[in-house]
ROMILO-697809 format. One record per residue (C-alpha): residue in one letter; x negated, y negated, z negated. Coordinates in steps of 0.05 Angstrom, whole numbers, padded with zeros to 5 digits. Layout:
# ROMILO-697809
REC,a,X,Y,Z
...
# end
This chain:
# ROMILO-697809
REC,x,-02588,-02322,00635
REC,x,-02545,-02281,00682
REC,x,-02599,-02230,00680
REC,x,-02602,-02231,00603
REC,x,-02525,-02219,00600
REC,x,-02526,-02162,00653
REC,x,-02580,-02124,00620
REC,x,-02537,-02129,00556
REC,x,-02484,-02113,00589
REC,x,-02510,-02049,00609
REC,x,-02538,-02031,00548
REC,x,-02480,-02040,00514
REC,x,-02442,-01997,00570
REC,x,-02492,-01946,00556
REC,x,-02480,-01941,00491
REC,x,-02408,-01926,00492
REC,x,-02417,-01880,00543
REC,x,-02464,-01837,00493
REC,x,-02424,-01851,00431
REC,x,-02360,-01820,00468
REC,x,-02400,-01761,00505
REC,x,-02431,-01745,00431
REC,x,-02350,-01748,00398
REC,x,-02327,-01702,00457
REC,x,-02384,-01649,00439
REC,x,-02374,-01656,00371
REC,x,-02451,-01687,00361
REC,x,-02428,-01752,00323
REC,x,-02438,-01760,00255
REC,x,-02383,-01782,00204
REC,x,-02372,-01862,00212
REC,x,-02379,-01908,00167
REC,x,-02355,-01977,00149
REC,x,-02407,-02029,00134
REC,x,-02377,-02088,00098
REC,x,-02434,-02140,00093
REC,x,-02437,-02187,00032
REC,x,-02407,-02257,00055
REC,x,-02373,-02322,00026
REC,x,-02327,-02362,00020
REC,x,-02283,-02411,-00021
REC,x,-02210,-02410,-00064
REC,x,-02174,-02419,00000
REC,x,-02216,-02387,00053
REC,x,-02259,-02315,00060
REC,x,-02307,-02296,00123
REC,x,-02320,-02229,00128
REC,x,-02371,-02192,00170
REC,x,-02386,-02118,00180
REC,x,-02392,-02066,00230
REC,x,-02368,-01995,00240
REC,x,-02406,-01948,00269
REC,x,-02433,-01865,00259
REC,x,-02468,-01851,00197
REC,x,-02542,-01851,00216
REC,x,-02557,-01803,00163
REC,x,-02599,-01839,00121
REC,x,-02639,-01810,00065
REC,x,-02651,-01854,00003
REC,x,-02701,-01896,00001
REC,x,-02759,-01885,-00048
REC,x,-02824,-01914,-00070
REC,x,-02862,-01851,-00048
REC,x,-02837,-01840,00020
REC,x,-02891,-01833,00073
REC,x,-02894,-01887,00133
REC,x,-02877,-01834,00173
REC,x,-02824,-01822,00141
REC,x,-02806,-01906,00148
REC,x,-02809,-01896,00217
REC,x,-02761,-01846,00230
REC,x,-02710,-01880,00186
REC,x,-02727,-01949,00223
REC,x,-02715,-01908,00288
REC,x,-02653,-01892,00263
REC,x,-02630,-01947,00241
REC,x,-02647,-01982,00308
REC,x,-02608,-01930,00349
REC,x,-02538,-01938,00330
REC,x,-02472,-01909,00348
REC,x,-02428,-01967,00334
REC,x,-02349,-01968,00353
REC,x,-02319,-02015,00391
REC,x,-02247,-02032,00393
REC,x,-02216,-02001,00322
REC,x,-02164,-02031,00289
REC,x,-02183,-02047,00214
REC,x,-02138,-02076,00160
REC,x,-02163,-02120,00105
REC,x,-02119,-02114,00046
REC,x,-02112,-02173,-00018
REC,x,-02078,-02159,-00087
REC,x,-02026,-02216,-00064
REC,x,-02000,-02163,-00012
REC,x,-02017,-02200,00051
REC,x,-02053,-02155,00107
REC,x,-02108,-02188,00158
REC,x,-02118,-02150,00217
REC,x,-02186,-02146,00266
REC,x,-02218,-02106,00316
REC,x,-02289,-02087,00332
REC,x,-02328,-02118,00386
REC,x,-02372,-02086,00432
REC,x,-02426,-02072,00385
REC,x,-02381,-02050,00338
REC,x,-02377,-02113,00291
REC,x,-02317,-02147,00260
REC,x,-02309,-02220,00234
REC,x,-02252,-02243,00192
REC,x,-02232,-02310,00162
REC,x,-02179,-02297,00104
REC,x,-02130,-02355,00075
REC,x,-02118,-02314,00002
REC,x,-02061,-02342,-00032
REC,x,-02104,-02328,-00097
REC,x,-02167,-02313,-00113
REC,x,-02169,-02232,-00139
REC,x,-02211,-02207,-00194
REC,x,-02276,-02228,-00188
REC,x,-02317,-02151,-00185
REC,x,-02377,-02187,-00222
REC,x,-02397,-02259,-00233
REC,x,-02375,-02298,-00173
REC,x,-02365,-02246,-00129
REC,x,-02300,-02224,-00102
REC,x,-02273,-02153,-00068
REC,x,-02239,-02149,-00009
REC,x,-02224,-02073,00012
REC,x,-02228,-02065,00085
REC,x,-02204,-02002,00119
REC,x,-02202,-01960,00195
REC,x,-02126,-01977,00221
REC,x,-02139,-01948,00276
REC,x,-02194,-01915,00325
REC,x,-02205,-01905,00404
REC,x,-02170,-01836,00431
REC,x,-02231,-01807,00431
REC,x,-02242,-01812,00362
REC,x,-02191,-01786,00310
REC,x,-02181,-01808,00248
REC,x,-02197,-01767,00191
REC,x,-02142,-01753,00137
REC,x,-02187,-01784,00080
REC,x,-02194,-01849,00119
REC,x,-02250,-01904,00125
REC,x,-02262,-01959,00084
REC,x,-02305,-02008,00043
REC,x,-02300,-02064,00000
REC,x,-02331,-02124,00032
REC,x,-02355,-02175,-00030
REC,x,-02346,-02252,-00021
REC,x,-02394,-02303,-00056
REC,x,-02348,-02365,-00078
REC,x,-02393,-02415,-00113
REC,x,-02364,-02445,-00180
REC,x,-02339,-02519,-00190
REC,x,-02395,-02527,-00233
REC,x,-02458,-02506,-00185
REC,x,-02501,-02564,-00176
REC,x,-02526,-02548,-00114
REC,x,-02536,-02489,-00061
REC,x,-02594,-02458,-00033
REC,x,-02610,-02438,00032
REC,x,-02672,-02391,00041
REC,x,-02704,-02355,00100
REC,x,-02731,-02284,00083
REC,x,-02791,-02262,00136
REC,x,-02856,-02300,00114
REC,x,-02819,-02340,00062
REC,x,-02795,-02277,00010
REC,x,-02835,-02230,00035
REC,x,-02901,-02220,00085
REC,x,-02879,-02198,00159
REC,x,-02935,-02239,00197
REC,x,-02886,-02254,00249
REC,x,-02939,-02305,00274
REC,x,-02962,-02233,00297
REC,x,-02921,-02189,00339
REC,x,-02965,-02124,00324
REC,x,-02971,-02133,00257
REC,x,-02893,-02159,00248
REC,x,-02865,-02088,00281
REC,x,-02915,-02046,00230
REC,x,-02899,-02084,00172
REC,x,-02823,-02083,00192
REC,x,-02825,-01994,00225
REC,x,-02871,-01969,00171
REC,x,-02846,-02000,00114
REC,x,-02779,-01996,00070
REC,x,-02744,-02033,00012
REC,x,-02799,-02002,-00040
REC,x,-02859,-02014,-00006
REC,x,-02845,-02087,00011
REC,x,-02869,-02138,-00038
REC,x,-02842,-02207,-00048
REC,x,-02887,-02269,-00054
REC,x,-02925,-02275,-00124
REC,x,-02874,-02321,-00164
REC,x,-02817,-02319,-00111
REC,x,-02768,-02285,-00149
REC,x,-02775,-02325,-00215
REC,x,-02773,-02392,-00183
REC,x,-02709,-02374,-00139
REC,x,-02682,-02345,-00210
REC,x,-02701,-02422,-00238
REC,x,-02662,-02451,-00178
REC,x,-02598,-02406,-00190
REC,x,-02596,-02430,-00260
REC,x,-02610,-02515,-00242
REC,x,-02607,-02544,-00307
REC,x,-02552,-02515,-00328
REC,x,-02587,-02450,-00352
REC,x,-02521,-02417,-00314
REC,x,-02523,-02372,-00256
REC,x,-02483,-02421,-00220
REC,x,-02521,-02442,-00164
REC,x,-02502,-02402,-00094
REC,x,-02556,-02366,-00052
REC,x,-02555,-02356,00017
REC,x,-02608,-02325,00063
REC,x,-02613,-02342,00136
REC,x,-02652,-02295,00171
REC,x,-02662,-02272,00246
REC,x,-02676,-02205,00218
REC,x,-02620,-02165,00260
REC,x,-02554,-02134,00222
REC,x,-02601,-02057,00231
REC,x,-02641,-02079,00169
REC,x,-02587,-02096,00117
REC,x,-02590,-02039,00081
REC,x,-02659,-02045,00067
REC,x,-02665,-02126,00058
REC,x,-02595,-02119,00005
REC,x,-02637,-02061,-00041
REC,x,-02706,-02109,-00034
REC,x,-02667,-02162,-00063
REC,x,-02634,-02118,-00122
REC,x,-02702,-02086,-00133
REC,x,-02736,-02152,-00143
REC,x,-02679,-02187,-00174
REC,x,-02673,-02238,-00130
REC,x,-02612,-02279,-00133
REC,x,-02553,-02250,-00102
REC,x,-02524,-02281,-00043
REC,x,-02503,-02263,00034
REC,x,-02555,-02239,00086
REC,x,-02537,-02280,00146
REC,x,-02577,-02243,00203
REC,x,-02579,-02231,00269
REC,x,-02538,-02187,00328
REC,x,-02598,-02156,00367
REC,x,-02560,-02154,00428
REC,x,-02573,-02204,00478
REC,x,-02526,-02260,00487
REC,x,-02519,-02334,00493
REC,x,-02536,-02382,00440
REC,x,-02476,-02400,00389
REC,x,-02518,-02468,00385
REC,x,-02563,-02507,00436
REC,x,-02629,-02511,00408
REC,x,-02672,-02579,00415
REC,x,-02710,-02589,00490
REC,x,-02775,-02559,00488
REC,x,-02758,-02500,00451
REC,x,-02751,-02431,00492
REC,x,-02750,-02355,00488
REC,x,-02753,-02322,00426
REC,x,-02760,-02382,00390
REC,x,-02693,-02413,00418
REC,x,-02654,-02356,00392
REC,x,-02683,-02355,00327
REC,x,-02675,-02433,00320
REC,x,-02597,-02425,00351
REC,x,-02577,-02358,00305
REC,x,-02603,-02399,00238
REC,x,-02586,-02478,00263
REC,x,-02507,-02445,00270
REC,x,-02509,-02403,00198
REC,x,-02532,-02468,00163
REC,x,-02480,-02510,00200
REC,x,-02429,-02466,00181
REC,x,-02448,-02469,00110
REC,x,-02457,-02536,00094
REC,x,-02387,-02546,00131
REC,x,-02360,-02497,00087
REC,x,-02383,-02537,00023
REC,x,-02374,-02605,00040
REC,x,-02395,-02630,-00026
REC,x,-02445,-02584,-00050
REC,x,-02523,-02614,-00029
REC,x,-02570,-02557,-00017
REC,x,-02640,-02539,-00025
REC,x,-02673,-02508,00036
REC,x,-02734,-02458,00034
REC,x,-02770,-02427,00085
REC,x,-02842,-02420,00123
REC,x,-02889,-02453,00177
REC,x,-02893,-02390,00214
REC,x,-02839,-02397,00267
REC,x,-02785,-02451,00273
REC,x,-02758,-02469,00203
REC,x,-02794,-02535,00191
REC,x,-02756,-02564,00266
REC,x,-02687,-02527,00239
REC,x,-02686,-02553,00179
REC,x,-02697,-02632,00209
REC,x,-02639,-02615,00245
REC,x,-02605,-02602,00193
REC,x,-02618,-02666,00162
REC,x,-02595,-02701,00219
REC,x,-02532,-02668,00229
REC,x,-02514,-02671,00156
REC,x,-02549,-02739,00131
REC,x,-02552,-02738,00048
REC,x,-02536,-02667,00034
REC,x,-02609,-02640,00037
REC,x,-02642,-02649,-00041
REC,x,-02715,-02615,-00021
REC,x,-02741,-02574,00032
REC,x,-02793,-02527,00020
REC,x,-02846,-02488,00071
REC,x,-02892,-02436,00046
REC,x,-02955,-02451,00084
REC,x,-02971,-02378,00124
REC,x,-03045,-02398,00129
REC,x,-03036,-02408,00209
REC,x,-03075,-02481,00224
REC,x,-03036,-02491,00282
REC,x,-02972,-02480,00255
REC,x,-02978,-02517,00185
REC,x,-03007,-02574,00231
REC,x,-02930,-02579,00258
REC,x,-02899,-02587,00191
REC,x,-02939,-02655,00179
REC,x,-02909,-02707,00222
REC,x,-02835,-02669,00204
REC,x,-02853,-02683,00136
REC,x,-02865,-02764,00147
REC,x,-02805,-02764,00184
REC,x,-02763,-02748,00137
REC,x,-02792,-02776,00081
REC,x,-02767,-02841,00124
REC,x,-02694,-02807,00117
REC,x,-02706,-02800,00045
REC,x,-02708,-02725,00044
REC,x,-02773,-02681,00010
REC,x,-02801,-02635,00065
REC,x,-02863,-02606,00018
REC,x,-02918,-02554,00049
REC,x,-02931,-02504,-00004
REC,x,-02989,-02456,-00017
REC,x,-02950,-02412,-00078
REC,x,-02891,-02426,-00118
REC,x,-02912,-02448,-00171
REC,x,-02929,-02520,-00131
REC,x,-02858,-02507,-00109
REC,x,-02832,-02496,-00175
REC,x,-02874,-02558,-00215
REC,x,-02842,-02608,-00152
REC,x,-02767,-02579,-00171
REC,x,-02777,-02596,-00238
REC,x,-02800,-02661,-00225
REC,x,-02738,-02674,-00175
REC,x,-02693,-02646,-00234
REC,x,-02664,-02594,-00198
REC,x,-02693,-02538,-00245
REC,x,-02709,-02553,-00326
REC,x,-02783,-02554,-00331
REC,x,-02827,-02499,-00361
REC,x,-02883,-02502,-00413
REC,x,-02950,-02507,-00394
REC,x,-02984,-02444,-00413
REC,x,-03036,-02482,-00470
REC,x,-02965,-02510,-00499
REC,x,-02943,-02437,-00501
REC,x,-03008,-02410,-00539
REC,x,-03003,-02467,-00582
REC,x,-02924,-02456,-00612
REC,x,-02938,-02378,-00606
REC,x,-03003,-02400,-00655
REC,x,-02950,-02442,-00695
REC,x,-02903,-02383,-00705
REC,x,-02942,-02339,-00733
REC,x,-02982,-02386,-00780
REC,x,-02913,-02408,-00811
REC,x,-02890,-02323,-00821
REC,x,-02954,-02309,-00850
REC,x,-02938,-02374,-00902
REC,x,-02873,-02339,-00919
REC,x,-02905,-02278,-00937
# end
């Protein structure tokens, strides 16, 4: 590990070095604040973003080339971030939160509001975050920098939350595959990706519960690093998935915020650390809300999720893992399965989401749907009782 932290170190070090070389020049772009969506409750708000030099983006559209994917990945990969500004986080109540930037640039605040402020849209609430102050090296310009970040604060009335990984369980990255993974992820953008036949309308079902409300929070866990946000938040609003924070990842390298299970290693301890800490933090944060979890048997998510269960014992309603079609991996989720079926909790391998979707109903966390026969049959109904009134 001391390796792993020098390395980072120095890329880090290098980084500055070029950001501050490029301001002296007069090479840097404009900066930008990024204010990610978060959450939060009536008495608390964490907020997450990261300031750093515009990469100079173009808009993403449906048409654009993979080359064209490739050089915006690129970009977005080689960042200019700013470490140690001053920024300011401002509420209608008149209080003022201060923060800095870390070395990568990123800021994380936790607000006490002494009331909520208007909600922007249906449970979400602004909080306008501006540049205080920046290094010497970079001046401020007269017009100033700032962003409003947006903080998810779920309802009394949700029933329960949902936690849901993105990469193989949203939409295909085949990170079973480490060639296939970086082309799907360099050569692709928020257009060209395509969620999982029936994903979108069964989350939809599971934001509404029975209800028929929007009230149920989303939250997506990912180790898909903080470089992607721009283009996993306009998937989501494309596809009309349900709104909620993108929990990802800091690329950098760095020690685990948890200690994953013995056994697990590499990669796969730093995924299973980075999503085992988000979920902890959440269901602490909403001590009596149960959740649902979703996810896939392509990496970890089945052994994260058991964890989960363990740590927080009655909280889980259903876990569901879209079966990636790897033998060896769905193989894992098996014995998982029976072993928490002896805690009480639903771990169920899915092929589509429709199985998922006919298993929530039958739990009652979603109202059922008709069959498609039964919805011939009243369609046939309807019109045999207008054509009697004519």
């Amino acid at each position: 590990m001391k390796l792993l932290d020098a390395l980072s170190s120095f890329s880090e070090w290098t980084d500055h070095l070029f950001t501050r070389t490029s301001a002296r020049a007069g090479w840097l772009r404009p900066l930008q604040l990024d204010a990610y969506r978060s959450y939060g409750t009536s008495t608390k708000f964490y907020i997450k973003g990261r300031l750093l030099a515009d990469p100079g983006l173009a808009p993403q559209t449906a048409t654009d080339s993979r080359w064209r994917n490739f050089r915006s990945m690129v970009r977005r990969f080689n960042s200019r971030e700013v470490p140690n500004a001053d920024l300011v986080a401002e509420l209608p109540d008149g209080s003022q939160h201060l923060v800095s930037t870390d070395d990568e640039g990123y800021f994380t605040l936790i607000i006490e509001p002494r009331a909520l402020p208007a909600p922007e849209a249906y449970l979400w609430y602004p909080v306008p975050v501006r540049v205080a102050r920046l290094p010497p090296h970079l001046p401020l310009p007269e017009a100033g920098i700032q962003a409003s970040a947006k903080v998810l604060v779920p309802p009394p009335s949700a029933e329960f939350g949902v936690i849901s990984d993105l990469d193989d369980t949203v939409f295909e990255t085949s990170a079973t595959n480490v060639l296939k993974m970086l082309g799907r992820t360099f050569l692709s953008n928020a257009h060209s990706r395509l969620p999982f036949v029936g994903v979108a309308d069964f989350y939809r079902r599971l934001q509404h519960g029975r209800t028929g409300r929007p009230d149920n929070p989303f939250f997506y866990v990912s180790s898909s690093p903080w470089n992607l946000y721009d283009v996993l938040d306009e998937f989501m609003g494309i596809h009309e998935m349900p709104p909620g924070p993108l929990l990802l990842r800091d690329l950098s390298i760095a020690r685990p915020k948890t200690t994953p299970p013995s056994g697990v290693t590499g990669s796969a301890a730093i995924h299973f650390a980075h999503k085992l800490h988000e979920i902890d933090d959440l269901l602490t944060t909403y001590p009596q809300l149960p959740f649902v979890l979703l996810g896939d048997s392509g990496q970890e998510d089945a052994r994260i999720y058991r964890e989960v269960v363990r740590r927080h014992p009655g909280r889980i309603r259903a876990i569901y893992i879209r079966d990636v079609q790897v033998p060896e991996r769905s193989a894992l989720v098996g014995p998982i399965t029976e072993e928490l079926k002896a805690e009480g909790v639903t771990m169920l391998l899915v092929q589509d989401y429709a199985a998922a979707a006919l298993h929530a109903a039958e739990l009652g966390l979603v109202e059922p749907t008709a069959p498609p026969q039964a919805v011939a049959d009243a369609e046939a109904t309807a019109q045999t009782e207008a054509a009697k009134k004519e």
